[in-house]
N, C-alpha and C positions, 0 to 999 in steps of 0.2 A: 443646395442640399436642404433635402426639406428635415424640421423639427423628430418627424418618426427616423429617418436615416441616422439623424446624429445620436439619436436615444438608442440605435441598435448598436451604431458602432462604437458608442460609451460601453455597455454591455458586454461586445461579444472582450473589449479591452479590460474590462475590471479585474485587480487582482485577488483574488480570495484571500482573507482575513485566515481563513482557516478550511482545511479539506477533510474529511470525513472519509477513511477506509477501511474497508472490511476488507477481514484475513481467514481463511480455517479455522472451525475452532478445534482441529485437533492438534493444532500446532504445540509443540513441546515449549517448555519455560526457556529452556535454552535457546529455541527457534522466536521465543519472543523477544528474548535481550538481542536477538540479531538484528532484528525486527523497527528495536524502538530504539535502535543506538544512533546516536549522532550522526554518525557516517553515512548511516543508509538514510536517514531523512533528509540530509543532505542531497545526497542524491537522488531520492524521490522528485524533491524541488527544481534539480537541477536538470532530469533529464525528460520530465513531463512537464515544460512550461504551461502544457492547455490540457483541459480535463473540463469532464462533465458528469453528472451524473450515470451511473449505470454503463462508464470505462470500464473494461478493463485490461489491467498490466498484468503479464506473466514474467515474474521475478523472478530473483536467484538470491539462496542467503550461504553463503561461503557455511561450508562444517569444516574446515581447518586442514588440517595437513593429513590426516587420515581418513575423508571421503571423499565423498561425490556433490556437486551443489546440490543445495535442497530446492528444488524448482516451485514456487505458489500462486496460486490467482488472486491477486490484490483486486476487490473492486471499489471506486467511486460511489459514497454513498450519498455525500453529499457537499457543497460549495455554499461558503459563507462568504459577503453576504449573497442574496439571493441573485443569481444575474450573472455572476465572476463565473469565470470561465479560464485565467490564466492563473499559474503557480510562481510567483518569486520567492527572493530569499528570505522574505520574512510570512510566508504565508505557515502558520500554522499544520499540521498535519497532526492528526487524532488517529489514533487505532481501534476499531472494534471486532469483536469478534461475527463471526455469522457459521453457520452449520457449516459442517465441510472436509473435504479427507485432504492428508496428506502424504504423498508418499516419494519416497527418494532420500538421496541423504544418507545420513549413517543408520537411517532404520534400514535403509536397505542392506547397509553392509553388516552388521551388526547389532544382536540381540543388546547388547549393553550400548545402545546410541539413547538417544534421548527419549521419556518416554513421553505420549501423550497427556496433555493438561486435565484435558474430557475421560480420557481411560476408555474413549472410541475404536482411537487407532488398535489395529490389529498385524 
């Protein structure tokens, strides 16, 4: 095996330190405590062990006993350090925002569901 093969398949093996993704920003404050709660970063880690830049996941965040899941497009913004390509259980996971609509949910059922952060949503 030559020296370039082993330095790729270091690489495509690296865990990320930490993953960078963006969410809607008209996501409501409710749909961000969903969002950044234990459980679901957990499970971010646990069900996309490999990622790269410019993924993306189409999620679900539970609205509880009175809706419909709230369905989002998570993207991949970015993998630390440079090179990492895989997710374990201790890689970091960062949330940012990025422009973007969301809909479903209890906005769909319901004028009194959560309302937008941005005051976009309509």
């Amino acid at each position: 095996m030559t020296s370039d093969a082993t330095a790729t398949e270091t690489a495509s093996e690296l865990a990320a330190s930490k993953v960078v993704v963006s969410f809607p920003d008209e996501l409501s404050a409710w749909g961000r405590d969903q969002l950044t709660a234990d459980r679901f970063v957990n499970y971010i880690r646990r069900i996309h062990d490999e990622a790269r830049a410019g993924d993306e996941w189409e999620e679900f965040l539970d609205v509880g006993c009175c809706g419909d899941s709230l369905t989002l497009t998570l993207r991949v913004e970015e993998l630390e350090p440079e090179g990492a390509t895989t997710l374990d259980g201790d890689t970091d996971v960062e949330f940012v925002e990025r422009e973007g609509s969301v809909h479903g949910g209890w906005c769909v059922q319901s004028a009194d569901g959560p309302a937008s952060t941005t005051g976009k949503q309509s």
